[in-house]
N, C-alpha and C positions, 0 to 999 in steps of 0.2 A: 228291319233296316230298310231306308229307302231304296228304292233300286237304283236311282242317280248315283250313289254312292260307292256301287260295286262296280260300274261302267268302267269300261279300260278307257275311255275316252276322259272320263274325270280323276284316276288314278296318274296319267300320261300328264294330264296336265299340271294336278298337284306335284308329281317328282320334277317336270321340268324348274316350275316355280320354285321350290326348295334349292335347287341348283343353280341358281339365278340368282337365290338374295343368300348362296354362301360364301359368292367372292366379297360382297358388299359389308359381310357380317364381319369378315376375314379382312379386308381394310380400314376398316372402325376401329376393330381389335388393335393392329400395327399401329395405326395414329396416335390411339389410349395410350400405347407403351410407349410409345416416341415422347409424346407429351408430359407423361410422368418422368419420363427420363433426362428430357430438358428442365424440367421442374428440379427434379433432385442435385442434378447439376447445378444449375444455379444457386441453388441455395447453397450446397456445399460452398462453391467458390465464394458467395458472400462471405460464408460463417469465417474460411481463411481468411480472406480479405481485409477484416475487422480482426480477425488477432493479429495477421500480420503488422496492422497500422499502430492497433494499442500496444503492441510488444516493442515498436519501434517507437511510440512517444515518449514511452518509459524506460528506453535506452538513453535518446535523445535529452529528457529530465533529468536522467542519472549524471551521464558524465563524458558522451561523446559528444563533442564539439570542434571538429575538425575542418582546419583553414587550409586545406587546398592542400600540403605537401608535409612532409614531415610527422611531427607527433600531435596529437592532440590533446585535447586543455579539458584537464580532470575538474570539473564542474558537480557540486552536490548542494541539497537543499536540508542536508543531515548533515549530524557532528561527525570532522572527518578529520585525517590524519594526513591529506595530502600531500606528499612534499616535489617530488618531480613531475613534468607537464600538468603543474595548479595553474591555474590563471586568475588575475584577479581585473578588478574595473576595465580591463581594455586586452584586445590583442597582442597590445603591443608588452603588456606583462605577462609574459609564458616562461614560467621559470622553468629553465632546460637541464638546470645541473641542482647539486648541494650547496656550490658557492652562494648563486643567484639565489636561491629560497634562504639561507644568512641572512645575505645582504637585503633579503625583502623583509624579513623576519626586522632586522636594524631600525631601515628605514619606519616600519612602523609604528616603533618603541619610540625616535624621535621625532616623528610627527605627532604623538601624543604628547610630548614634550615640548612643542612647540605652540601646540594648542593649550596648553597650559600656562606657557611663557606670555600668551598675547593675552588670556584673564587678567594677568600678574600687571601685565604693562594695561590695559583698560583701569583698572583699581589705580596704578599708581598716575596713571596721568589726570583721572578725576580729583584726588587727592592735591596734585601739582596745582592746578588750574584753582581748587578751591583756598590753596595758602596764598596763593598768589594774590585770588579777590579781599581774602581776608587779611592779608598785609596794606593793600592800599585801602580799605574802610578803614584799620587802624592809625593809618597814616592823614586821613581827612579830618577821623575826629579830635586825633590831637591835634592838629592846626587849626580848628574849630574851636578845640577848649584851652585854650591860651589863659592861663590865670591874670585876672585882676586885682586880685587882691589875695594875701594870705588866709582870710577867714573865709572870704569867698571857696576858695581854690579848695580847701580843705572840705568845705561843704558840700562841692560838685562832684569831688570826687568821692564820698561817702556816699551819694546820689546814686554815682555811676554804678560802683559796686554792686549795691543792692536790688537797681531796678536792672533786670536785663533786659538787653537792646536787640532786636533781629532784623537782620536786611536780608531780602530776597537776589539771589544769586543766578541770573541768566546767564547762558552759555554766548557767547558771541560764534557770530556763522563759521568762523575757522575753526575754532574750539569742537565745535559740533559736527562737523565735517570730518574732524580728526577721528571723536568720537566713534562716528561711524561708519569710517573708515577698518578702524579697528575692531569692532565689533564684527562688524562683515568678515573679516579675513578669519575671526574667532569663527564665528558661523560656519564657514565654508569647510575648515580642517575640521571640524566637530563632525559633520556632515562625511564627509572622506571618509573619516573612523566608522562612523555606524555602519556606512556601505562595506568599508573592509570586513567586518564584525560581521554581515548577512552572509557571508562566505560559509562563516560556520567552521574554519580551521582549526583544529585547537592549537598549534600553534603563532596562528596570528592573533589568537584572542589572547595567548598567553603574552605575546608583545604587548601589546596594548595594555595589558592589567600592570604589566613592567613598566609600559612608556611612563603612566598615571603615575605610578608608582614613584620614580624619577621625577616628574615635573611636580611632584606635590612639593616634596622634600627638599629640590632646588629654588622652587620660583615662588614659594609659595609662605616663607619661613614667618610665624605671626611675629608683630610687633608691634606693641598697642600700649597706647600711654594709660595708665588705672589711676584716675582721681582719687587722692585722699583726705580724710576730711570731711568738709561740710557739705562740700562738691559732688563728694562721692553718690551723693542718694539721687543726682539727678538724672539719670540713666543715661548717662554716655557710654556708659559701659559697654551697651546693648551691642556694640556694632562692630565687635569682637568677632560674635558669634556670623560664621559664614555658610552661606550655603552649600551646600552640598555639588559636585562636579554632574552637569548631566552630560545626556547625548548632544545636545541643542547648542553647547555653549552658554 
């Protein structure tokens, strides 16, 4: 062994140095743990952080929607049986009692009703407007066809019979105004309904399949002239058949 090595002067000095780098070793140590500690911390407090938010959107989703005082408005985006604090289109619908969910339940069924009423009335005032053109053409051409003579007379109107005659039928700006007047107001209750309908209640869905129900049956009753005859194979018939009620109007 070397002899520097056994020297109390070289042993003196390796124990001071050992004693020297073991408060240093000993504050590394403390920092490491503080540092993992603040780490663990953190992250813990994210991990809550993050359920607490997701647990709260998926309250908020569900059905708390609360206006500052009182109850709040039973909101879902599933089929649901709602009847006290439902709310529908606005604040201002928070139905409080059994009465009020009736009387909304009501008003539903004749809002569908009435959406049904305004097809009835577009159908019947197209209808109106087109006797109306077709009574003054018939009115032009008999004053047009004024007989001259009896053999004549009889021959034109052989003529008339046989060849058919068609005129094109423009709307005049008021007519069309009406038109679309009507249509729009069709539109808009069409529109209401479907909005009511994303509620998802079953029983506003059940008003509604009632409202339908009711506006078919009153507004709706067919009545259609059926050619018979020679006439019959010309397909007037066609127009019988109606389309079907959408969302849209």
């Amino acid at each position: 062994m070397h002899p520097l090595i056994n020297h109390p002067s070289t042993r003196n000095t390796s124990i001071s140095l050992s004693l020297s780098l073991s408060p240093q070793l000993q504050h590394q140590s403390r920092c490491f743990t503080i540092m993992s500690t603040t780490m663990s911390m953190n992250m813990s407090g994210a991990a809550s952080s993050t359920a607490a938010a997701a647990s709260a959107s998926a309250t908020a989703m569900d059905m708390d929607m609360g206006h500052g005082g009182g109850g709040s408005c039973k909101i879902s985006m599933l089929w649901n049986w709602y009847t006290i604090d439902a709310c529908f289109l606005a604040e201002s619908w928070h139905v409080k009692n059994s009465g009020m969910f009736a009387v909304s339940c009501i008003g539903v069924a004749f809002l569908v009703v009435s959406m049904e009423f305004l097809r009835r009335l577009s159908k019947e005032y197209d209808a109106a407007i087109l006797r109306q053109f077709q009574r003054n053409v018939s009115m032009t051409r008999t004053a047009d066809l004024k007989p001259n003579g009896s053999n004549n007379n009889n021959e034109s109107c052989c003529v008339e019979t046989l060849v058919p005659a068609f005129v094109t039928f423009r709307a005049t700006p008021l007519q069309q105004l009406i038109r679309s007047l009507i249509h729009a107001a069709t539109f808009g209750v069409a529109y209401i309904v479907m909005l009511l309908a994303m509620y998802f209640n079953g029983f506003i869905i059940i008003s509604i399949i009632i409202g339908s129900f009711i506006g078919k049956f009153l507004c709706d009753w067919m009545i259609h002239k059926v050619p018979i005859g020679r006439m019959a194979g010309a397909g007037e018939g066609s127009s019988a058949v109606e389309e079907p009620t959408v969302c849209c109007g």
